[in-house]
VMD Tcl script that draws the C-alpha trace (Angstrom):
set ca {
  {26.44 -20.95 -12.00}
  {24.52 -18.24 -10.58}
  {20.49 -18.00 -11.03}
  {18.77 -14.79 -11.95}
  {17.26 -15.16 -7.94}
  {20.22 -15.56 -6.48}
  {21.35 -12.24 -5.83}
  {18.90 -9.41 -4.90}
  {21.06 -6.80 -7.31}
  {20.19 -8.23 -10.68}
  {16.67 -8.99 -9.25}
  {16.14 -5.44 -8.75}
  {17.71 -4.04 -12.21}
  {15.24 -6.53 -13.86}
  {12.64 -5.35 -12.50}
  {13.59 -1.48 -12.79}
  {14.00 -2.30 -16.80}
  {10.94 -4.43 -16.59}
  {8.77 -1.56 -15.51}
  {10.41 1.08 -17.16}
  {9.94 -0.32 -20.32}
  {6.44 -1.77 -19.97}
  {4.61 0.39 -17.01}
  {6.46 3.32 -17.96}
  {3.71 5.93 -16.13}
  {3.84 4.02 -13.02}
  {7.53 3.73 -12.93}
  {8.09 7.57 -14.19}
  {5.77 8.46 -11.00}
  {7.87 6.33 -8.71}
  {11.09 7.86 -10.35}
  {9.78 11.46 -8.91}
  {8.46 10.48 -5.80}
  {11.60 8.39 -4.77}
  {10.44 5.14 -4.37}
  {11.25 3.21 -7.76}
  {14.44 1.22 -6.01}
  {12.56 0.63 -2.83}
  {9.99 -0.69 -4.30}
  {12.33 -2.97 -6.52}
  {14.21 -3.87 -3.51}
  {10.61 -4.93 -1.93}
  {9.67 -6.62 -5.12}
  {13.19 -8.51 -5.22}
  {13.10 -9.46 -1.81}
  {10.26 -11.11 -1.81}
  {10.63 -12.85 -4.67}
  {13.55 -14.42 -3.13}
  {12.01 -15.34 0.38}
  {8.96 -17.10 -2.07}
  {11.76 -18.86 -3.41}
  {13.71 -20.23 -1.15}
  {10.68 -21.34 1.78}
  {10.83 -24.32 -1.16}
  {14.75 -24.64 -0.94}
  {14.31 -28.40 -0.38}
  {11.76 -29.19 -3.22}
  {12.17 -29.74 -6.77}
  {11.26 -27.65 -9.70}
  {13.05 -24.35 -8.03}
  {12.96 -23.08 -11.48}
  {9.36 -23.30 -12.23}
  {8.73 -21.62 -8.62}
  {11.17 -18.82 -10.21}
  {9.02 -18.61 -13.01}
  {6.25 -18.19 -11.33}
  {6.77 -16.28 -8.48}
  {8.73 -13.37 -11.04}
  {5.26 -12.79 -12.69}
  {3.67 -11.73 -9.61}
  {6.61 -9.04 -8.26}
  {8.89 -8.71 -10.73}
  {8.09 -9.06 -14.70}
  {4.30 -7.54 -14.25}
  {2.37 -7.29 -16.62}
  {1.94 -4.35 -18.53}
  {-0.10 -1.10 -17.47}
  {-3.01 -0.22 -18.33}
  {-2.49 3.16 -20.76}
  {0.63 1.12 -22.19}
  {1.07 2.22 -26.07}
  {-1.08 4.99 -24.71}
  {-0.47 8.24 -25.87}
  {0.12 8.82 -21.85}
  {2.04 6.18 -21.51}
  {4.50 7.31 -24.48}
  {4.63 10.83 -23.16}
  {5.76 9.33 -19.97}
  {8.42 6.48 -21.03}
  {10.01 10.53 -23.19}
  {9.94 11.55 -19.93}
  {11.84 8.78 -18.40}
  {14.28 8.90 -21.63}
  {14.98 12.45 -21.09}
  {15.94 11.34 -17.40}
  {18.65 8.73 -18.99}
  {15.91 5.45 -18.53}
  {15.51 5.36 -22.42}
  {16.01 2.06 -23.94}
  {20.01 2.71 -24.58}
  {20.85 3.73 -21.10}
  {17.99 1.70 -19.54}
  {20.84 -1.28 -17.95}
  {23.06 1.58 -16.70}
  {20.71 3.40 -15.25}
  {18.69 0.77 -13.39}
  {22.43 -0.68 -11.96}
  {23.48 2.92 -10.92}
  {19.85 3.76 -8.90}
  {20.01 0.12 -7.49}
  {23.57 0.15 -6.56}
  {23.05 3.64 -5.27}
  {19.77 2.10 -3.03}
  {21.89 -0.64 -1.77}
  {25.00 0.84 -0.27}
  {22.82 3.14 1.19}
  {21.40 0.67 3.23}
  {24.65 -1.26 3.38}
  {23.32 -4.21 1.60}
  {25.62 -6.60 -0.47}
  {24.50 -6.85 -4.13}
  {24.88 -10.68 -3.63}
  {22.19 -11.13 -0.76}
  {19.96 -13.39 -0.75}
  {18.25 -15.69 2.12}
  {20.43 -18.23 1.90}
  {23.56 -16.32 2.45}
  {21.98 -14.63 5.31}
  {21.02 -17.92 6.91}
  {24.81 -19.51 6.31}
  {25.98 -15.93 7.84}
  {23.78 -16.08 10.88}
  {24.81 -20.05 11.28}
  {28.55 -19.37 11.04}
  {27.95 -16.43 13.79}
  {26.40 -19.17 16.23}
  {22.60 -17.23 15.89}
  {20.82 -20.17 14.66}
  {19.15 -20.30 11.41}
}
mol new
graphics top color blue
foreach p $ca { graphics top sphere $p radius 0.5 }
foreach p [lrange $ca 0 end-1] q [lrange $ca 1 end] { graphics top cylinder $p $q radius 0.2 }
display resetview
């Protein structure tokens, strides 16, 4: 069975609907400025290296707990339930990130983010250290 962590796509449409939902100013800002799925891909990425420096030791999934509260599943902002922050999650609804289309959405920007850089939605550290092993690179 695959974890939540285990593949950098789902990691990063978590946290898009994550902040969307509760950091909605932040998130609508990011939205203009271009940087919402590279900062999820950031966030995602390294939530998975935290994870897996401890791929030996038990209790992975309490590390996964942990380690998604500091990148991924933040806490919420500041002005949230704000009238600001309302204004700005109708602005992100009008822009198809409203609570219906919020999944969709987040899996078409990071999909989009991902083949642009030509990375698999499956990545994650351990696949790229069984890839580089296979090739002969070392670990």
């Amino acid at each position: 069975m695959v974890q939540d962590w285990e593949r950098i796509g789902d990691l990063m449409v978590l946290a898009v609907n994550q902040w969307a939902t509760y950091r909605p100013c932040e998130t609508l800002e990011s939205l203009k400025n271009g940087t919402l799925a590279e900062r999820a891909y950031k966030a995602a990425k390294e939530t998975q290296e935290q994870i897996y420096k401890t791929d030996d030791k038990p209790g992975r999934m309490d590390i996964w707990e942990t380690v998604r509260e500091e990148r991924i599943l933040l806490r919420e902002e500041a002005t949230w339930d704000t009238p600001k922050s309302n204004l700005a999650f109708e602005e992100l609804k009008k822009m198809g990130f409203g609570y219906r289309n919020l999944k969709y959405q987040a899996e078409t920007l990071v999909g989009e983010y991902l083949e642009k850089d030509s990375v698999p939605w499956e990545w994650s550290p351990a696949k790229e250290k069984a890839a580089k092993a296979q090739a002969g690179t070392g670990a």
